[in-house]
matplotlib code that plots the C-alpha trace (Angstrom):
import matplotlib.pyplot as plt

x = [-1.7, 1.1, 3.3, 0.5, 0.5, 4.1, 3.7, 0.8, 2.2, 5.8, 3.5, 2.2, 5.5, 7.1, 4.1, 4.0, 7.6, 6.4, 5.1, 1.5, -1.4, -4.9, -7.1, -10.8, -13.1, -16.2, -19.2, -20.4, -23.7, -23.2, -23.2, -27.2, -27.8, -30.8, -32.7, -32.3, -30.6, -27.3, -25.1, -21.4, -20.3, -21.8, -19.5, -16.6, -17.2, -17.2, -14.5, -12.5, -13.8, -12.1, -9.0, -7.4, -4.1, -5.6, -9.5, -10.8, -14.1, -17.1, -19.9, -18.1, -20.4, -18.8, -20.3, -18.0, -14.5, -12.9, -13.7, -11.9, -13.1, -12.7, -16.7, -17.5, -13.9, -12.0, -14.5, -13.8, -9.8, -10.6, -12.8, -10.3, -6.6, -6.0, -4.6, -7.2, -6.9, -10.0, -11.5, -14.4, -15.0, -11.9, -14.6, -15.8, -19.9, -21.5, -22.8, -19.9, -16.0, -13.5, -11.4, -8.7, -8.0, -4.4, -2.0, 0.9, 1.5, 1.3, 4.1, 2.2, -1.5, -3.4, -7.2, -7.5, -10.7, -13.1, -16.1, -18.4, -20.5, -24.1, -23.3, -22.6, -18.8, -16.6, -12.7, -10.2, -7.4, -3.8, -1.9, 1.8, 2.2, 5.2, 5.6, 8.7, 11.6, 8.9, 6.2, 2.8, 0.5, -3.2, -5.9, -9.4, -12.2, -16.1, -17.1, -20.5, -23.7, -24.3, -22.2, -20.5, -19.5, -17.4, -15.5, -14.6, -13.2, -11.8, -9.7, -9.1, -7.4, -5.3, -4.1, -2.8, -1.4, 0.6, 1.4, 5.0, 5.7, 8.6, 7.9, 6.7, 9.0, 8.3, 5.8, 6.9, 3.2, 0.1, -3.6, -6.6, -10.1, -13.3, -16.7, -16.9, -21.0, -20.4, -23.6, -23.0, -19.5, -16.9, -18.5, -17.8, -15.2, -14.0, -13.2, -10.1, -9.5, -8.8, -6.5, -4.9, -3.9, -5.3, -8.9, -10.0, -12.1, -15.8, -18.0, -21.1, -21.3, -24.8, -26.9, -26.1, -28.7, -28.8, -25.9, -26.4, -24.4, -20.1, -20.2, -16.8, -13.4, -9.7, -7.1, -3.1, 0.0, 3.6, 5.6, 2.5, -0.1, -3.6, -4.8, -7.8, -10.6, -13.6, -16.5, -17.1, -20.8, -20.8, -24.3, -23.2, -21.8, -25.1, -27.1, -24.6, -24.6, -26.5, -22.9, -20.7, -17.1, -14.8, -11.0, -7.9, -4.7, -1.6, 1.5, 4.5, 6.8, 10.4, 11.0, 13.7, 12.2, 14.9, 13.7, 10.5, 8.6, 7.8, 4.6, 1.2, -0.2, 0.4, 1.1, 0.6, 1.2, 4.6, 3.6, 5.2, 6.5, 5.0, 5.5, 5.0, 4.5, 3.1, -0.5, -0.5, -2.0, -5.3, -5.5, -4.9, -8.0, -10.6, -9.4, -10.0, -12.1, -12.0]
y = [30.3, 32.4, 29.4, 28.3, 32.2, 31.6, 28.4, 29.5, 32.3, 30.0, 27.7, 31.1, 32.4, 29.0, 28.2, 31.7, 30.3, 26.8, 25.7, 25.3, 23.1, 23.7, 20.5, 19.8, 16.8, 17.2, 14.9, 16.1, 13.6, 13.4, 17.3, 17.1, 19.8, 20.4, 21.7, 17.9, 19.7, 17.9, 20.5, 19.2, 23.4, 24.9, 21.8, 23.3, 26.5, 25.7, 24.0, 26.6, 28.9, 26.9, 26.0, 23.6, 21.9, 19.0, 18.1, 14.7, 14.1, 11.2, 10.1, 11.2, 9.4, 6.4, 6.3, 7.2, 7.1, 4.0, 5.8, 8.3, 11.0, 9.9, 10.9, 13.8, 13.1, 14.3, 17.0, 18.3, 18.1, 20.2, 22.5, 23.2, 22.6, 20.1, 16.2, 13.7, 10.5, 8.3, 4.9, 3.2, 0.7, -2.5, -4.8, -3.3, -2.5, 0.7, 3.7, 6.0, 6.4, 8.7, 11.3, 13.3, 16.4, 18.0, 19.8, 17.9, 14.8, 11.2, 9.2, 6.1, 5.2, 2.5, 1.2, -0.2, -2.6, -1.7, -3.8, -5.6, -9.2, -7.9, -3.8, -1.2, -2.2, 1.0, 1.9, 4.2, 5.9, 5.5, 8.0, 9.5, 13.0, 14.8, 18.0, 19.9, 17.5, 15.5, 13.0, 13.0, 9.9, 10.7, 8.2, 9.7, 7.5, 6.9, 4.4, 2.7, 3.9, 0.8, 0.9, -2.4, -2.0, 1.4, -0.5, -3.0, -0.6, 1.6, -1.2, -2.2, 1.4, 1.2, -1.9, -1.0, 2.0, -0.6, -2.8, -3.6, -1.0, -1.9, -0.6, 2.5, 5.6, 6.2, 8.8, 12.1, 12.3, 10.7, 12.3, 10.5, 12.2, 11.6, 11.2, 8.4, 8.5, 8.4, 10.3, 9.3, 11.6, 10.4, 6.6, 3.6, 3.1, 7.1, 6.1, 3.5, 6.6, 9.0, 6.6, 5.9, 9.3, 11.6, 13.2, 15.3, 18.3, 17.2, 20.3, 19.5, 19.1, 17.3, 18.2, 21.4, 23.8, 23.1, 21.0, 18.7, 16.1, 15.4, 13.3, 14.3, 14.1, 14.9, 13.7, 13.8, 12.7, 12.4, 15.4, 18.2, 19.3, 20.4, 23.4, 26.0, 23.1, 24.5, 24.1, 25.9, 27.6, 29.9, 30.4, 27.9, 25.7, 24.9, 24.8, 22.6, 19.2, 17.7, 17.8, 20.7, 21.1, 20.2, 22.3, 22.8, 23.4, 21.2, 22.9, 21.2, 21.1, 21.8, 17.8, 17.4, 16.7, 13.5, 11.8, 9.4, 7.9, 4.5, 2.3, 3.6, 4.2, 7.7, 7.7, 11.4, 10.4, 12.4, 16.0, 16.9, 13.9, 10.3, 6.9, 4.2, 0.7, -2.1, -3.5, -6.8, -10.0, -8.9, -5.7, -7.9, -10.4, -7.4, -6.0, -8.9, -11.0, -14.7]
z = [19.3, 18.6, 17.2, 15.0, 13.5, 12.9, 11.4, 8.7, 7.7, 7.2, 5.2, 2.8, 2.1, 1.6, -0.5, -2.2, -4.1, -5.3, -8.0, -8.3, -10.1, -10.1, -10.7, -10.5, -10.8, -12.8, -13.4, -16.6, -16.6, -20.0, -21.0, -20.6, -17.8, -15.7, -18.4, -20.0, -22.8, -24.3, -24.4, -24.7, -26.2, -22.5, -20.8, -22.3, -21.2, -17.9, -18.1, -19.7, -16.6, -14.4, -16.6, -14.4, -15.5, -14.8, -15.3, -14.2, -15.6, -14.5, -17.1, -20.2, -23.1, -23.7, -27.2, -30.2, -27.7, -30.0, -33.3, -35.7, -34.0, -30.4, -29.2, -26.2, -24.8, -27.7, -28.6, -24.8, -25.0, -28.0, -27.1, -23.6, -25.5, -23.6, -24.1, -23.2, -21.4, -21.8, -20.6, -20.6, -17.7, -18.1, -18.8, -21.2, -21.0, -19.5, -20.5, -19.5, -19.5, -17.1, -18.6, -17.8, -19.7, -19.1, -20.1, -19.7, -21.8, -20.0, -19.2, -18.9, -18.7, -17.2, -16.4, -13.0, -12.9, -10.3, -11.5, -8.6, -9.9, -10.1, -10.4, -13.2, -14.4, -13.3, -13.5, -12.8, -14.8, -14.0, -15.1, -14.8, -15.4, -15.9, -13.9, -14.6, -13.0, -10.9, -11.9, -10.4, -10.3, -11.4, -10.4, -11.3, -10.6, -10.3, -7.5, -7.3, -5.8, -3.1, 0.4, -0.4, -4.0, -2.3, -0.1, -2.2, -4.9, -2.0, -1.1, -4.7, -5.3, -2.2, -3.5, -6.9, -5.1, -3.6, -6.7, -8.4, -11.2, -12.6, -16.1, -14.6, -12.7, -9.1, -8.5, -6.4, -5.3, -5.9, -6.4, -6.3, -7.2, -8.7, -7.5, -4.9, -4.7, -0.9, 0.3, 4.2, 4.9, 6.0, 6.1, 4.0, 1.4, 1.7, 5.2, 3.8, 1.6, 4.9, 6.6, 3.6, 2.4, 5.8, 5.2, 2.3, 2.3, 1.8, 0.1, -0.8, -4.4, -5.5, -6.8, -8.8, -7.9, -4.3, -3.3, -0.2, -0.6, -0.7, -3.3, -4.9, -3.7, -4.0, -2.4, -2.6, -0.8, -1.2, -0.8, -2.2, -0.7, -1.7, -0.7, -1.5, -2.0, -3.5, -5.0, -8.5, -8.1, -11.6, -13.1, -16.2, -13.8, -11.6, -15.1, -17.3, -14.8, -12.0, -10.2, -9.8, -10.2, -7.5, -7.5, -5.5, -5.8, -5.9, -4.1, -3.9, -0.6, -0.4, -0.7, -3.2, -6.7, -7.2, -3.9, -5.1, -2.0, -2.3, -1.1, -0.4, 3.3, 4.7, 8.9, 9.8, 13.4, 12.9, 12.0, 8.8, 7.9, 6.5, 6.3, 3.6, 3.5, 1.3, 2.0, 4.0, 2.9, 4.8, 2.8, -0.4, 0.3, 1.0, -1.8, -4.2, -2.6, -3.7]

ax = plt.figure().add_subplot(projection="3d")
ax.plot(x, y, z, "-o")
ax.set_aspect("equal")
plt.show()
């Protein structure tokens, strides 16, 4: 027990040094709280409460995003002095977008198709953000609500983790968030999500006024780590959504910030160290089933 002691409090003075970046994932349910009130002003002001460097946000209105003034999304970025990083689902239909709201200007931005035949399209953001000397990969996401549909998108993620990207640096670390509608724990597609990148904290974050249920997540890997996981229970907060705000914080290690790990599966077999490797053919075909 004594060597554990030694170990944490290592870890807190190490940590005390490093740089550090507070993010949060957010379904906004379309700024109408739970007074059915559409609200996007009382939004923003929770979001400003928290004031995470990085805000990834679910059921942004897709409405208005591809005109002059870019809909809720821009309004938000706004509202928060933030950039904004916005999509609507790759093919195209659905009611809502993603957004990332951050204050660090992207590097390079993609939409990753998540869309299952017979099911509400969805999507996730792809984003590189530059972070001092290092780059961080954003994916923020918003899965389905049938069993299924989660896996298949799990696997869909893990495989574009594990994509060429040629035109694209090599990430020093990866985070992946957003709410993954996974109601049963640690079950279905968030268990591909734990063995890929270890096992997130699961607070229960739905609905707002008596939360129950994990339904959001955050993970990272690569050399960071995320600590402080919490859910954000202000009085605004459990009246502006049906969801409330998930946040951490993003410490960096001591890895060097020139030395990019490459691949996609995390093995923490070895205690403080990982290992990467691409996804095999079998990964591939549950990924994109033919």
């Amino acid at each position: 027990m004594s060597e554990m002691r030694k170990a944490a409090r290592a870890f807190a003075s190490a940590a005390a040094n490093l740089p550090a970046l507070r993010v949060a994932t957010y379904n906004i349910h379309g700024c109408v709280g739970l007074d059915r009130r559409y609200d996007p002003d009382r939004i923003a002001a929770v979001l400003r409460e928290i004031d995470a460097d990085i805000l990834c946000l679910q059921e942004v209105e897709a409405r208005g995003v591809h005109s002059p003034n870019g809909g809720q999304a821009s309004y938000l970025a706004e509202a928060t002095n933030r950039s904004v990083i916005v999509s609507v689902a790759a093919r195209g239909r659905g009611r809502f977008a993603n957004a990332i709201l951050t204050r660090f200007p992207p590097l390079a931005t993609r939409v990753i198709d998540l869309a299952v035949p017979g099911y509400e399209p969805r999507g996730a953001i792809d984003v590189d953000l530059p972070i001092d000397d290092r780059i961080l990969r954003v994916m923020a996401t918003h899965f389905g609500l049938h069993a299924g549909e989660r896996r298949l998108q799990a696997n869909r993620l893990i495989a574009a983790l594990g994509e060429p990207t040629a035109s694209r640096p090599m990430p020093h670390a990866v985070l992946l968030v957003g709410d993954l509608n996974e109601w049963r724990g640690r079950a279905g597609g968030v268990r591909a999500l734990d063995r890929c990148f270890g096992p997130s904290a699961a607070p229960r974050t739905f609905p707002s006024w008596m939360p129950v249920l994990p339904l959001d997540r955050i993970y990272a890997f690569g050399p960071a780590i995320l600590r402080d996981v919490h859910v954000y229970r202000s009085p605004l907060a459990r009246l502006a959504s049906d969801h409330l705000p998930l946040v951490g914080t993003l410490w960096w290690t001591n890895a060097p910030s020139g030395r990019r790990q490459r691949g996609w599966e995390v093995d923490w077999r070895q205690k403080g160290r990982y290992a990467v490797g691409r996804p095999n053919a079998a990964a591939r075909e549950r990924a994109y089933p033919r």
